[in-house]
ZAMARGU-4260 file (C-alpha; in steps of 0.2 Angstrom, whole numbers, plus 5000, padded with zeros to 4 digits):
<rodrens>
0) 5389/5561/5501 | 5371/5557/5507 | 5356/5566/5516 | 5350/5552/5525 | 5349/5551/5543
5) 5365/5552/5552 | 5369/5537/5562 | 5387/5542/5576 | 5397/5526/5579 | 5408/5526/5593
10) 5422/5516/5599 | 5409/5510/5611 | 5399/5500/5598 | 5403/5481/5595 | 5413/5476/5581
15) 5405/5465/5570 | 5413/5451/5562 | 5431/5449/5560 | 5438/5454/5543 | 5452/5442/5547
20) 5443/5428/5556 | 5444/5410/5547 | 5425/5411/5546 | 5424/5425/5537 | 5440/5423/5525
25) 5434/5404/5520 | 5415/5411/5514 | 5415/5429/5513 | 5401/5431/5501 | 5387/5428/5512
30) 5393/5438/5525 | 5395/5453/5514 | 5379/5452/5505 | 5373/5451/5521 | 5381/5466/5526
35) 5377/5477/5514 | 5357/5474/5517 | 5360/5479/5534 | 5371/5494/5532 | 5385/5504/5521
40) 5397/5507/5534 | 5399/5492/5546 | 5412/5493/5562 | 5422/5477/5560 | 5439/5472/5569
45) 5455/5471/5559 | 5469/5463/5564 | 5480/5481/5564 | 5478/5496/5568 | 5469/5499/5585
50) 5458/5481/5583 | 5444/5490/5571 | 5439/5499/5554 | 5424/5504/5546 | 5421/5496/5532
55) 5412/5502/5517 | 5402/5488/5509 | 5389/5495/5496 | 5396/5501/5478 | 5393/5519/5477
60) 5397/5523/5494 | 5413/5515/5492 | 5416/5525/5473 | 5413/5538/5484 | 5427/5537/5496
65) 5438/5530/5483 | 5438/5549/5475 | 5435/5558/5492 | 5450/5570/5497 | 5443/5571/5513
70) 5449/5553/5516 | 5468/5552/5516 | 5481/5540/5513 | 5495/5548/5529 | 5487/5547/5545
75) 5497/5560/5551 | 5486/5574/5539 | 5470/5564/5549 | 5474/5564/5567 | 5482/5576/5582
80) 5502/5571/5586 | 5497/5565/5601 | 5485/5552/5594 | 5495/5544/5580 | 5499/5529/5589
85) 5511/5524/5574 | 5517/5506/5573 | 5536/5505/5576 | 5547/5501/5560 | 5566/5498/5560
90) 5573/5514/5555 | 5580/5503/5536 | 5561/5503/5533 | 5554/5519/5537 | 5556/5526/5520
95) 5542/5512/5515 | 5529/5523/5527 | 5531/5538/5515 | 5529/5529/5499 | 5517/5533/5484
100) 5504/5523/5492 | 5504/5532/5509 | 5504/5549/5504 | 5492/5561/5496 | 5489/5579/5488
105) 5504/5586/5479 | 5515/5574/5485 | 5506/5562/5479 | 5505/5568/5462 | 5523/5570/5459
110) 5528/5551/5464 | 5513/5547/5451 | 5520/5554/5439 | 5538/5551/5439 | 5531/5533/5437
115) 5515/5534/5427 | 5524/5534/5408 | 5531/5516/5410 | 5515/5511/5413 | 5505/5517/5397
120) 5499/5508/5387 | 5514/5513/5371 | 5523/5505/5385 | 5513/5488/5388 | 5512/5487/5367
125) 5531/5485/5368 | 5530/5470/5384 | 5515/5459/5374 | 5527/5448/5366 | 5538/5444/5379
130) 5524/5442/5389 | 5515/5428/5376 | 5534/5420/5375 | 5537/5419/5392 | 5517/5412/5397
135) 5520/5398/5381 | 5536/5394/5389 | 5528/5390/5408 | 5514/5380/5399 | 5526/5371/5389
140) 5534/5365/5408 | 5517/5358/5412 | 5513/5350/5395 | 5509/5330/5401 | 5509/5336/5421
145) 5493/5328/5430 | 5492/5338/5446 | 5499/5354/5444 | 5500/5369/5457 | 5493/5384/5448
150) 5502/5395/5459 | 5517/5388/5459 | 5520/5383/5442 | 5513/5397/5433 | 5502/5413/5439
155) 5516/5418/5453 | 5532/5415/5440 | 5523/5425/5427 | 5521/5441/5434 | 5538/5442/5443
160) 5548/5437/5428 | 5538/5451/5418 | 5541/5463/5433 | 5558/5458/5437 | 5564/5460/5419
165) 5554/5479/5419 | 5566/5482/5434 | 5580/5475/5428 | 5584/5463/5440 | 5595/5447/5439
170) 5589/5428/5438 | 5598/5428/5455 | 5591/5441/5463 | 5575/5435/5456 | 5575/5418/5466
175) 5579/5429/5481 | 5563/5439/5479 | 5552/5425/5477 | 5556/5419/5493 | 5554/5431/5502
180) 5540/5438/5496 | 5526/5429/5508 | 5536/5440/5522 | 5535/5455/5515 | 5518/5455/5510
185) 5515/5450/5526 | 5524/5460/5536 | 5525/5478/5531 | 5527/5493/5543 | 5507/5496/5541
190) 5505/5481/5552 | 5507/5481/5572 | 5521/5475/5577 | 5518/5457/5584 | 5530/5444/5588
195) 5525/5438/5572 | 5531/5453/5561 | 5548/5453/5571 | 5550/5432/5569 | 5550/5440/5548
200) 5559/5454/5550 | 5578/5447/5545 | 5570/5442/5529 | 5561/5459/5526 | 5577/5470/5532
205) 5587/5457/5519 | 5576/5461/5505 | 5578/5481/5510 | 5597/5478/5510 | 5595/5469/5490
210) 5585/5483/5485 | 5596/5498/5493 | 5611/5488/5480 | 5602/5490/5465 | 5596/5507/5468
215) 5615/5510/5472 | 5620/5502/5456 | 5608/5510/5444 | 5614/5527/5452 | 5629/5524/5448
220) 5629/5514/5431 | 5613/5519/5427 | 5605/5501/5411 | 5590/5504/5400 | 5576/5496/5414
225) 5564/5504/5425 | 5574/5508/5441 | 5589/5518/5429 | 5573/5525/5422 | 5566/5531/5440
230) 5583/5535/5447 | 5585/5548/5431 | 5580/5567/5431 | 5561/5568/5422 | 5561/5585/5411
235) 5558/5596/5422 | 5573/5589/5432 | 5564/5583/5446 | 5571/5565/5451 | 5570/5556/5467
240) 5578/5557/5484 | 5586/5536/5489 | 5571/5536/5501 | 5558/5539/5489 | 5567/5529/5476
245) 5569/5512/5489 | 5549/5513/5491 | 5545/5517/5474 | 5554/5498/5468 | 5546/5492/5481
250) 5530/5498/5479 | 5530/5492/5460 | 5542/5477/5462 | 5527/5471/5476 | 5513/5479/5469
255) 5519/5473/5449 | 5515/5454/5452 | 5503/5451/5468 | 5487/5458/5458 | 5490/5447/5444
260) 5494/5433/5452 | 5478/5433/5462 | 5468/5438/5447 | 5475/5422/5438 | 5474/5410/5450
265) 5456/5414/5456 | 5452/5418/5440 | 5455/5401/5434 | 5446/5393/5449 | 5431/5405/5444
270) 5430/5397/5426 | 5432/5379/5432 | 5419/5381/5445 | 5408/5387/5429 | 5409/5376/5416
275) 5398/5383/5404 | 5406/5402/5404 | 5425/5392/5399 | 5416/5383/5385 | 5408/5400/5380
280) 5425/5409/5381 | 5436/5393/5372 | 5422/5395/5356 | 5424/5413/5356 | 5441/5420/5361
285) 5436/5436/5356 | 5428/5438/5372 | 5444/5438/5381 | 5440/5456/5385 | 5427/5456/5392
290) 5430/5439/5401 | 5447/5448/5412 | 5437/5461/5416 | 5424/5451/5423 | 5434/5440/5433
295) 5441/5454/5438 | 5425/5459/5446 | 5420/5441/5452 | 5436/5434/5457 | 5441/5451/5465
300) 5462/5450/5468 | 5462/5460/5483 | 5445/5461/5496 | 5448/5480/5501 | 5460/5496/5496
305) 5472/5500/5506 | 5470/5510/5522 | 5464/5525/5521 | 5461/5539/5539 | 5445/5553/5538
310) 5450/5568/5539 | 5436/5576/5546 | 5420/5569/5553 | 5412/5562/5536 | 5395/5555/5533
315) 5395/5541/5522 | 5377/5529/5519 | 5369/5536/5535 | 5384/5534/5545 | 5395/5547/5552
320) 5414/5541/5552 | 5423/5552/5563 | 5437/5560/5561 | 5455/5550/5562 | 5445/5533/5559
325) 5453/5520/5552 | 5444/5516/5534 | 5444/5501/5523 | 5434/5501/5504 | 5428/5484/5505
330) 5429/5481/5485 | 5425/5464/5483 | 5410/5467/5493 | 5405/5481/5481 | 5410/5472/5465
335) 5395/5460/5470 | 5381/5473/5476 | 5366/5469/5464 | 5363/5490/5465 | 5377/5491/5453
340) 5376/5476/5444 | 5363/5466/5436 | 5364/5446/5443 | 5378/5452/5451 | 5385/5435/5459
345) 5384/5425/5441 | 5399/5426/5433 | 5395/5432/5416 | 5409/5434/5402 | 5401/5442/5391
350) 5397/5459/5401 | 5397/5473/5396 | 5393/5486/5407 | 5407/5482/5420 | 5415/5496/5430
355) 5421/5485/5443 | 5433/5493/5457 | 5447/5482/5457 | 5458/5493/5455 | 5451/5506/5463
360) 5447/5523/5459 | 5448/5543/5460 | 5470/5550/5462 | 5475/5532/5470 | 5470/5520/5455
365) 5481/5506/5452 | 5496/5512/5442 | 5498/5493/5435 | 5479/5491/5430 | 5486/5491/5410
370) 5500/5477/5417 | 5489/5467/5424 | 5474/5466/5412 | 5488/5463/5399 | 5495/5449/5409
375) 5477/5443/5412 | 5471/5442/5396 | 5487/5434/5389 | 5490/5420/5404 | 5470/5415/5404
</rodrens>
């Protein structure tokens, strides 16, 4: 990726800071800038895995890895048997560790695209105006409120009503889901398993069991919604196994809301916190565009991609990561890297040139990116 100078980092070396420290969640723009003056590819500790990652910090390094093959997704194609050291999972929620998130090449490619048609965007035309019903009828419930939690009240019902109606899923079960998602997200296989994880698992294996029902259901009385549509044969008459089924509704069900939800409520935040961008976008809505986009960038939803394992030894900025690391693409540190983009700390609406990483890049881009710009522009 570069022909600079080749700097080996080791297990020996100290980690730097603490991607999940309290310091370093509360203000994690200085520390990043900070970071990426210094190097490309830091060593930090992580609170999974075995303690550290490194951590790509600079934008085209990190678009780099993004579209890299040499960086996989299943550790087992990146490290010896006898090194895999694979956190134990309940044998209900196995299935999840080969989902289309943990799983590369050809595999890969066919979950992608036994999923990717209910994501187009003929296929987001036809959600707009339920979606504008649904956001007028959540603002309607806060007309006269004086404290209202964002969150609460609106940018986490939104998406999981929009989600929960792709998938078919009842009011009930619905309510169901809501709870339980703080558990999930915060406890899925990826994670070591700490007395915290197993305090959460009788919600996690009770949200598995709800989801095994309705993949159960649509296989046998198959409805016009997404999971009927995933359980079906495509053309070719390929379908997919229960397994693969049971973590592709979790994937999406997860995945379909937790982007938008961050991107809504930060988002918001963003625009409060700069007065004069939300008086530029109320006088010219037009710019609603642009303005998602940019927030997008600013207010990134998530600070990294998912995990990712080298292959081989790969130099990346100067720094050789060696083979079986542990890699994290620290995208709301590149969004903000001033080689990429001009003023890149100021939030500006009206940008035009903005090919933020948010969603990723290169054969794992974000399936719901059209969901979640749609839901974006529509809820701000």
């Amino acid at each position: 990726m570069t022909t600079t100078t080749t700097t080996m980092l080791t297990t020996a070396a100290p980690p730097i800071p603490d991607i999940a420290s309290a310091a370093f969640k509360s203000d994690p723009v200085p520390a990043c800038a900070r970071l990426r003056t210094e190097q490309a590819v830091v060593r930090m500790a992580v609170p999974f895995a075995e303690g550290h990652a490194f951590v790509v910090t600079r934008y085209a390094e990190a678009a780099a890895v993004l579209r890299d093959e040499r960086f996989v997704k299943n550790v087992r194609t990146a490290r010896d048997p006898g090194d895999l050291r694979l956190p134990w999972a309940p044998r209900s929620l196995r299935p999840l560790q080969n989902s289309m998130l943990d799983v590369d090449g050809a595999d890969h490619r066919r979950l992608r695209s036994l999923v990717q048609e209910t994501f187009s965007p003929r296929y987001m035309a036809q959600l707009e105006p339920r979606i504008e019903s649904l956001t007028a009828e959540l603002l309607d419930r806060l007309d006269g409120a004086t404290d209202v939690d964002l969150v609460a009240a609106f940018a986490l019902p939104l998406p999981l009503t929009v989600i929960a109606e792709i998938m078919g899923v009842s009011e009930r079960d619905r309510m169901r889901f809501r709870r339980w998602v703080g558990t999930l997200l915060g406890a899925r296989p990826s994670t070591r398993p700490t007395l915290r994880m197993l305090m959460k698992l009788p919600d996690v294996l009770a949200m598995m069991r709800l989801l095994r029902r309705l993949v159960a259901e649509r296989r046998a009385d198959p409805r016009d919604d997404l999971i009927s549509r995933l359980a079906a044969p495509d053309a070719a008459g390929d379908r997919l196994d229960d397994d693969e089924l049971l973590a592709m509704v979790f994937v999406l069900l997860i995945a379909g809301y937790e982007t938008t939800v961050n991107l809504i409520a930060t988002g918001t935040l963003l625009l409060l916190r700069n007065p004069d961008q939300l008086a530029r976008l109320r006088s010219d809505p037009g710019l609603i565009g642009h303005a998602v986009e940019e927030l997008l960038r600013l207010a990134c939803p998530v600070d990294h991609a998912s995990e990712r394992y080298a292959r081989e030894d790969v130099e990346v900025g100067g720094v050789t990561i060696p083979r079986g690391s542990l890699v994290l693409v620290g995208l709301a540190s590149a969004n903000s890297d001033s080689a990429q983009f001009s003023d890149a700390e100021r939030l500006d609406l009206g940008r035009s040139e903005n090919r933020h990483l948010s969603f990723g890049l290169g054969p794992h881009y974000c399936l719901g990116a059209p969901l979640a710009r749609l839901e974006g522009r529509i809820a701000i």
